[in-house]
C-alpha positions as CSV (number, residue, x, y, z in Angstrom):
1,X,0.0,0.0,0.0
2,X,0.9,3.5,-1.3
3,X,2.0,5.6,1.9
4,X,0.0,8.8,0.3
5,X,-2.6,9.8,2.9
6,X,-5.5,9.1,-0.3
7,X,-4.4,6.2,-1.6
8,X,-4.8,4.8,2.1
9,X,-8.2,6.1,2.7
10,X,-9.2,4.7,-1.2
11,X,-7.6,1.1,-0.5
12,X,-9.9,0.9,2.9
13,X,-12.9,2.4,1.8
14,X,-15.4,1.5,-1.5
15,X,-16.5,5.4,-0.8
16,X,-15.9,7.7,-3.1
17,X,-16.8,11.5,-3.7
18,X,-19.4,12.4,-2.2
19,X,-19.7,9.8,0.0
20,X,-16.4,10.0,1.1
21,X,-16.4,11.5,4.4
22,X,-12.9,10.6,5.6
23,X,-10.2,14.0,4.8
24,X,-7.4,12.7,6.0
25,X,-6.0,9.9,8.4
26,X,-3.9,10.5,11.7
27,X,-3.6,6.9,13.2
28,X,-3.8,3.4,12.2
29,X,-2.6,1.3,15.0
30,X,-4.1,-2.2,16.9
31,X,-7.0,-1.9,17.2
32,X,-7.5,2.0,17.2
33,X,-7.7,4.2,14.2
34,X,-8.5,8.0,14.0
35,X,-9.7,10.5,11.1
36,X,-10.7,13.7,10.4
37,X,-13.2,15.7,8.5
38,X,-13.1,18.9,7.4
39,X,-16.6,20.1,7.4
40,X,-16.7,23.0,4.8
41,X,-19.0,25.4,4.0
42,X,-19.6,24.9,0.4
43,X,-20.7,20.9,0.8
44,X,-23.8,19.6,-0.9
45,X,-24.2,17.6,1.9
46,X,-25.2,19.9,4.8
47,X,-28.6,20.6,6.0
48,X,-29.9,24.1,6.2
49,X,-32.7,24.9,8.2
50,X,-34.7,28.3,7.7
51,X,-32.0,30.5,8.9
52,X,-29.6,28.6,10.8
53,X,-26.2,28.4,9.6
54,X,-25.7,24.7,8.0
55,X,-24.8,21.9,10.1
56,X,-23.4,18.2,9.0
57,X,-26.3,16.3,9.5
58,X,-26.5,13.5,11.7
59,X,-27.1,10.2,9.6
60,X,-23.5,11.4,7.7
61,X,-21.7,11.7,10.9
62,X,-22.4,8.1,11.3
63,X,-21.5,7.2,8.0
64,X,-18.1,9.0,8.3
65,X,-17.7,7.5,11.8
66,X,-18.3,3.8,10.2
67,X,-15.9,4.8,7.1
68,X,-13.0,5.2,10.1
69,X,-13.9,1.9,11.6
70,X,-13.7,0.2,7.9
71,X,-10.4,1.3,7.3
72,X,-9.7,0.6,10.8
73,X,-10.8,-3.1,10.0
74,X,-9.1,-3.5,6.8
75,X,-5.8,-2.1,8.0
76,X,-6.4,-5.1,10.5
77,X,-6.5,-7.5,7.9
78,X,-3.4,-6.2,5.9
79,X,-5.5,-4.6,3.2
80,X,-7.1,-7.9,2.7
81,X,-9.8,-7.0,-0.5
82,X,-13.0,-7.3,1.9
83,X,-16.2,-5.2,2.0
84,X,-17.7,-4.5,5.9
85,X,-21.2,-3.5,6.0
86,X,-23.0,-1.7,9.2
87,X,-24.7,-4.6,10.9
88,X,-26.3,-2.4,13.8
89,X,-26.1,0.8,15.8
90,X,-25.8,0.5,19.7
91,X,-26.6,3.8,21.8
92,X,-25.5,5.9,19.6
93,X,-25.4,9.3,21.3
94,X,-25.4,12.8,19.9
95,X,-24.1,16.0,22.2
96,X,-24.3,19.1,19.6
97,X,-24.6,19.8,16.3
98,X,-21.5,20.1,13.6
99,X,-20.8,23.6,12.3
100,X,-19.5,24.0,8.9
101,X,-15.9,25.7,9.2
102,X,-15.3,22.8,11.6
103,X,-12.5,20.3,12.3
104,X,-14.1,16.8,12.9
105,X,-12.1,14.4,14.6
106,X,-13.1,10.9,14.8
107,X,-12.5,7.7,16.6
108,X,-12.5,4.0,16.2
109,X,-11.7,1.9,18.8
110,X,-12.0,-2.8,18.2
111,X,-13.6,-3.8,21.3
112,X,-14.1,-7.2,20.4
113,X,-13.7,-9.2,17.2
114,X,-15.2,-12.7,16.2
115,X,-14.1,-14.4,12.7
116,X,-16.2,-11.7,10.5
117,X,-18.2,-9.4,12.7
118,X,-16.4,-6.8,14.6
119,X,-18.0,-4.5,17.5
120,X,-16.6,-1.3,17.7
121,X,-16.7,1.6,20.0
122,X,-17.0,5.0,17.7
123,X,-16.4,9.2,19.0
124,X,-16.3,12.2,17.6
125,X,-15.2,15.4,18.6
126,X,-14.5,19.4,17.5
127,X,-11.6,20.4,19.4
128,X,-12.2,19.0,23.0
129,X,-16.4,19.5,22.7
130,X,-17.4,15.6,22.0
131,X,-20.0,15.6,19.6
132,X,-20.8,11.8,19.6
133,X,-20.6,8.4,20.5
134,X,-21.6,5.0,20.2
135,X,-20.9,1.5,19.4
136,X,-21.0,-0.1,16.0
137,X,-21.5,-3.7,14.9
138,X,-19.9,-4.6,11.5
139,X,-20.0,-7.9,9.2
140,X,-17.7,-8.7,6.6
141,X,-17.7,-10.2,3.1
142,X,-14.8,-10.7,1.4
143,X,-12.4,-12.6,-1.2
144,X,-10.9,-15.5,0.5
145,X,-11.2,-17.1,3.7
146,X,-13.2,-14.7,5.3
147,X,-16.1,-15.2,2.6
């Protein structure tokens, strides 16, 4: 695997723009991996309501929260050509809502890991305000032995 920051986010992830939600990756280690997201302005993606200034909506923070956890999971199994998919949301919580102009950092921690499920615990911060948190459960399909 390439050691450009993209071609390591590409290789883990089938998302592309504009489902890519992952900017750029800080740490890839046993069992923990962390991200960020630059939320900008000018995104398609952000909700506006009436006058409030646009926020990232919810549903994506998961999805970008899951996208760290698959490359979190793939990086676990040396790049291994394997799709995971979201197999359930556990008490997912939400504390405030995400600004454009912000820094996102995010969070994936392997809890536990059977043959092709994984549980993992997920966070999310701007700065030191957390903005959410949660567990994840995630199945894999793959080429190979894992299939």
């Amino acid at each position: 695997m390439s050691d450009h920051p993209m071609a390591l986010i590409y290789g883990g992830t089938p998302h592309r723009f504009p489902m890519l939600l992952v900017d750029s990756v800080e740490e890839l280690s046993e069992g923990l991996g962390r991200a960020l997201k630059q939320v900008s302005a000018n995104e398609v993606l952000l909700e506006r309501f009436g006058d409030a200034p646009p926020t990232l909506p919810s549903c994506l923070l998961v999805d970008a929260l899951g996208q760290v956890a698959i490359l979190l999971l793939r990086e676990r199994d040396g790049g291994a050509a394997s799709v995971w998919y979201l197999g359930g949301i556990e008490a997912m919580t939400f504390h405030t809502a995400i600004p454009a102009g912000s820094v996102l950092r995010m969070e994936a921690r392997v809890l536990k890991r059977w043959r092709t499920t994984a549980r993992i615990e997920v966070k999310a911060w701007i700065g030191a305000v957390p903005v959410a948190d949660g567990f994840m459960v995630l199945s894999q399909r793959g080429s190979g032995s894992n299939e």
